[in-house]
N, C-alpha and C positions, 0 to 999 in steps of 0.2 A: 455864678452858679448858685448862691445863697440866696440872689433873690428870687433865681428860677424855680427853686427846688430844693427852700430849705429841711423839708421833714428828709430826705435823701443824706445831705447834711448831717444831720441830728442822728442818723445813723450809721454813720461811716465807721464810727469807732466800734459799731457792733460789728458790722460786715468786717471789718478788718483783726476782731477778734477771732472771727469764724474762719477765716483764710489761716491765722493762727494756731489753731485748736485742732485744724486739721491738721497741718505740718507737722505738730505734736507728738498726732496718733500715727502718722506716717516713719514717724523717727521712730517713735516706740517701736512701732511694727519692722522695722528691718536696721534698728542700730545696737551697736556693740556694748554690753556692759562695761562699768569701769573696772582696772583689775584693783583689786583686793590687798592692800599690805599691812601685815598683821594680821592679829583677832579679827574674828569680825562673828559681831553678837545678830545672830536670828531674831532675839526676842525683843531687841530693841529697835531693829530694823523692821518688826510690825508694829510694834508700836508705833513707829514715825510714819508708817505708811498706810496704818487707817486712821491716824489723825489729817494726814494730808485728803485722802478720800471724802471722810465725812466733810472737810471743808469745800471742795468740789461742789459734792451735794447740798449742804445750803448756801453754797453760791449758786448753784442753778434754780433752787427752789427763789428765789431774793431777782433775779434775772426775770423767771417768770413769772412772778407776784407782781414785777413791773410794766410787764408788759399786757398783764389780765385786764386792764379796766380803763376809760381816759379817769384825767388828762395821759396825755401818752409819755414818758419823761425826756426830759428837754434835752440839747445835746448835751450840756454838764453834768447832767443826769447821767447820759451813755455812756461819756467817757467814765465815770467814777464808776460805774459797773463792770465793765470791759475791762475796766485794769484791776480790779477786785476777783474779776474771773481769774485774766491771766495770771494773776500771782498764783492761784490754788493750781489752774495746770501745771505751771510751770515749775512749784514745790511739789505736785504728785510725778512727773516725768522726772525730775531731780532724782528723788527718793525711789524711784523705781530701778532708774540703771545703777544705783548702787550694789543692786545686788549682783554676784558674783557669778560666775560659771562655776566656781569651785564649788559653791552649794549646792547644785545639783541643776542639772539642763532640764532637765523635766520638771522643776517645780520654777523653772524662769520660763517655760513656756506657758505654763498656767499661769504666771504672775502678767505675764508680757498680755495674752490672750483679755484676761482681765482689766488690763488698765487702757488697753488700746479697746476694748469696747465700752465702758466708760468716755474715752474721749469722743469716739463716732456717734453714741448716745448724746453727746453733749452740740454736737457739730450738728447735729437732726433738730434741734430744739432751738440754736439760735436761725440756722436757714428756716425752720418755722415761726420764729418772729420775724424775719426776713421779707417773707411769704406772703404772710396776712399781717400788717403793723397799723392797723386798723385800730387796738384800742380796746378788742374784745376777746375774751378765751376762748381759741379757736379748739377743736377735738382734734384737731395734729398738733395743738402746743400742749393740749391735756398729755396725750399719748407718749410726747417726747419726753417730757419732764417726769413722767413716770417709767420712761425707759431710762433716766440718768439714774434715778433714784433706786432702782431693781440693779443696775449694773454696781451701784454701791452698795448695795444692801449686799451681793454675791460676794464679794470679800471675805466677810464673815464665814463662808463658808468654805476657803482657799484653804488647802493644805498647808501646815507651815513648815513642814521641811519635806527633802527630796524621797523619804521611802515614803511618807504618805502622799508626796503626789505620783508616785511609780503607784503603788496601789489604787489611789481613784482612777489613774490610767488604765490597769489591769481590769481593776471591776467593771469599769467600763466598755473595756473590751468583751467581758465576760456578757454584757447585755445586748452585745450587737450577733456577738453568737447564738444566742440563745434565740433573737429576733428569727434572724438566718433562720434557724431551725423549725419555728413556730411556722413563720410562712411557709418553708416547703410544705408540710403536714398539713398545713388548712389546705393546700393547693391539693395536695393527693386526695387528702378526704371528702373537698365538698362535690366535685366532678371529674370522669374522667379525661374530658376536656379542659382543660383547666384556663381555654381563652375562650371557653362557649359562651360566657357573659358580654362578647364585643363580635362572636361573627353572626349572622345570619344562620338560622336553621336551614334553609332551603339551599345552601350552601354547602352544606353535610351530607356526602355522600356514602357509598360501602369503600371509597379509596381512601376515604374521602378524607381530606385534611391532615392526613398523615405528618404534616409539620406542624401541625398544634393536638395533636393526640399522645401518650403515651403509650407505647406497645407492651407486651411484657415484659420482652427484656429490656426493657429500659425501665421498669417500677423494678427490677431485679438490682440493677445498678445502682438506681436511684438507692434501696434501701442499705446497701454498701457503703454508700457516700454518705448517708444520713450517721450510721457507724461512725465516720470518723468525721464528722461535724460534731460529734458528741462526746466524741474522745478530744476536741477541741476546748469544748468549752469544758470539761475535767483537768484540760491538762492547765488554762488559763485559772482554773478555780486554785490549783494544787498550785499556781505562780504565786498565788494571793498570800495563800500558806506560807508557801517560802520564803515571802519577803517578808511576811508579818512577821515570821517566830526566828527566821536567822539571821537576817539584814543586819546591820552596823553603820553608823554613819561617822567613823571615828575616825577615818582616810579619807583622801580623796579619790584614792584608788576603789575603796567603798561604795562611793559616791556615782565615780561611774561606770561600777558594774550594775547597780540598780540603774543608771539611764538607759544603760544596753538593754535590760531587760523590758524597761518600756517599747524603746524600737521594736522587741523581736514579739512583743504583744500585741502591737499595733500593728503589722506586719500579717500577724497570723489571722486576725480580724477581717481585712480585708480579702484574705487567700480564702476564708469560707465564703466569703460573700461574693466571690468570683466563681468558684465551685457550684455553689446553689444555683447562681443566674444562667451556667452553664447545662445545666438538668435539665433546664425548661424543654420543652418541643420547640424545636426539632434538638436531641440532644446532640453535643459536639461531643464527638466523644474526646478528639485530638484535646480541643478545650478541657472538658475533664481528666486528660492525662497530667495534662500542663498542670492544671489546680492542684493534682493529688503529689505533684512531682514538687512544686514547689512548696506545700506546706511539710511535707515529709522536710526537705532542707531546712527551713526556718525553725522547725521542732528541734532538729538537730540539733542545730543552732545555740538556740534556747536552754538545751540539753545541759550542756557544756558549763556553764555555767556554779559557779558557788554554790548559791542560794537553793540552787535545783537540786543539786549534787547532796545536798543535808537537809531537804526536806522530810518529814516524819513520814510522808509517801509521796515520795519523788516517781519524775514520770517514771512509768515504764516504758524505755524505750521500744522495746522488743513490740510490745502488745500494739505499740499504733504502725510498727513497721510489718505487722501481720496483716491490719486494717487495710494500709497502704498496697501490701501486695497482692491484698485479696481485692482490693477494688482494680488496680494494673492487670491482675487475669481476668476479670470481668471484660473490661474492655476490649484484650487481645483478642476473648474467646467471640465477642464479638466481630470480629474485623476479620476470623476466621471463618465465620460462616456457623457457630455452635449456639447460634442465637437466631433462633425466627421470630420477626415481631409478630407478637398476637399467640405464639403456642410458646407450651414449654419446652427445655431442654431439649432438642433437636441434633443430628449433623445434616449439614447437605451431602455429605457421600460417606452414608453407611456402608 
C-alpha cells in the first residue's frame, strides 16, 4: 500500500486523529461528569482549563502552519503532530468532566457547549487538510483554523460560576423576547398584509386572502398578546434582578434552585415565540389559548420560587394573571360571535 499510495500513508495518522477528535466531542457532548469528593476549587479548575484551551489552539495554529505551504510534512512529521494534538484534547476533555454537577448544571452546560464546539472546530480543520493536502492554504483551511481559534478565544468570555451562568441564560432569554416582540410590531406597522411581499397582487381580492390578512378583531387580540409578551420580558428582566441581588451559591440546594430557574427562563422564551408565530394570518385562536395557558403555568411556576419571592420588585402575580384573562375573553368572545372581522365591536344576535 506504501508503494501504491504513499502520501495516503503519510497521512493516516492525521485521518486517525480526526476519527479521534471527534469521538472526543461526542463524549463531551453526551457523557457524565466525574462525581466530586471533597472541596473542589472553581478558581483553579479555570485555571487548568484555559491552560489546557490556549494549548488546543496553538496546537491547531502549529497543525496548520504545516499544512500551509510544500514541502508537505513527511509521515514522521504526521505522526509527531497528531500525537501533539491528541495530548491537548485529550488534557482539555480530562479537565472538562471534572467539573461537577454540584457546581451548577447550567454553567456545565455552557462549559460542555463550549468545549464540544472547540473540538467540532478542530474536527472541520483537520477534514480540511484532509480535503485539499495539496500543500497550499486553502480558504476552508483559512476559515477552520480561525474557527478553532474564536471557539478558544469564547472561553474568556464563559461565566465562571452557576449564577452568572443562570443570568447570561436569563439575559439571553430576555433578547429572544424582545426580538419576538420587535418582529410582531414591524409586521403590524409595515402592511396590513403582512405576506403581501410573496403573494401576487392580482391574487388580492375583496374576500380576498383572508388567511394572510388581519381583520380587526384579531389586531384587537393581537394587541392583548403584545401586553403580555411584554409583561414577559419585565418579568424575565425582574429574574435578572433576582438572581443578581438575592442568589447565594453557599448550598447546593442554592445551586439548584438557580438551575430551576434557568429551565423555567428558557421555557418561558420559547412560549412567546410560540404565541407570536401563532398571530400570524390565519390566527389560531385554540393555538393562542394553548400559548397563553401555558406561559400563564410556567410564570407560576417561576413564581414560586426564592429568588422571586425577595426580589426588590418581584413579579406581580395578579397583574399578568389579568393580562392572561384578558387575552382568554378575547378569544372566547370571539368563538362567540362578539367579534366581526373587519368592524368593531359587534353581536350577531342583538
Amino acid at each position: 500500500m506504501s508503494a501504491d499510495n504513499p502520501r495516503s500513508d503519510a497521512l493516516l495518522p492525521v485521518r486517525n486523529l480526526w476519527n479521534s477528535v471527534k469521538c472526543s466531542r461526542d463524549r463531551v457532548r453526551d457523557g457524565e461528569p466525574n462525581e466530586s469528593s471533597g472541596a473542589f476549587s472553581l478558581s483553579n479548575f479555570w485555571e487548568i482549563m484555559n491552560e489546557a484551551v490556549n494549548s488546543v489552539s496553538q496546537e491547531a495554529t502549529k497543525l496548520s502552519v504545516m499544512f500551509s505551504k510544500p514541502p508537505l510534512p513527511s509521515e514522521e512529521g504526521c505522526v509527531k503532530i497528531a500525537q501533539s494534538v491528541q495530548k491537548s484534547v485529550l488534557t482539555l476533555t480530562t479537565v472538562y468532566f471534572w467539573l461537577p454537577k454540584s457546581q451548577g448544571v447550567t454553567l456545565r452546560k455552557l462549559l460542555r457547549d463550549a468545549t464540544a464546539q472547540v473540538l467540532d472546530d478542530l474536527a472541520q480543520l483537520l477534514q480540511a487538510l484532509l480535503s485539499s493536502p495539496g500543500g497550499s492554504l486553502s480558504q476552508e483551511q483559512l476559515m477552520s483554523t480561525g474557527g478553532v481559534w474564536a471557539a478558544c478565544d469564547r472561553f474568556n468570555q464563559l461565566p465562571k460560576d452557576n449564577r452568572s451562568a443562570v443570568l447570561s441564560v436569563v439575559a439571553s432569554c430576555v433578547g429572544l423576547v424582545k426580538d419576538a416582540l420587535e418582529e410582531m410590531e414591524q409586521a403590524l406597522a409595515e402592511a396590513q398584509d403582512p405576506f403581501g411581499d410573496v403573494l401576487d397582487d392580482e391574487d388580492d381580492d375583496d374576500e380576498g386572502n383572508q388567511d394572510t390578512h388581519w381583520s380587526e378583531a384579531d389586531r384587537l387580540l393581537i394587541a392583548q398578546c403584545q401586553g403580555l409578551m411584554k409583561a414577559s420580558g419585565a418579568s424575565l428582566r425582574r429574574l435578572c434582578s433576582a438572581v443578581r441581588n438575592n442568589s447565594t451559591l453557599e448550598t447546593e440546594d442554592n445551586i439548584t434552585q438557580l438551575d430551576d430557574l434557568a429551565d423555567a427562563a428558557r421555557e418561558i422564551s420559547p412560549s412567546v415565540d410560540d404565541l407570536a408565530l401563532s398571530l400570524y394570518p390565519p390566527v389560531e385562536r385554540s393555538a393562542v389559548e394553548m400559548s397563553v395557558s401555558l406561559y400563564r403555568s410556567l410564570l407560576r411556576h417561576a413564581g414560586t420560587r426564592d429568588e422571586f419571592r425577595r426580589a426588590p420588585r418581584s413579579l406581580d402575580q395578579s397583574q399578568h394573571d389579568v393580562i392572561c384573562h384578558s387575552v382568554m375573553n378575547g378569544i372566547t368572545r370571539t368563538r362567540c360571535g362578539f367579534y366581526r372581522c373587519g368592524r368593531s365591536l359587534v353581536t350577531k344576535n342583538r
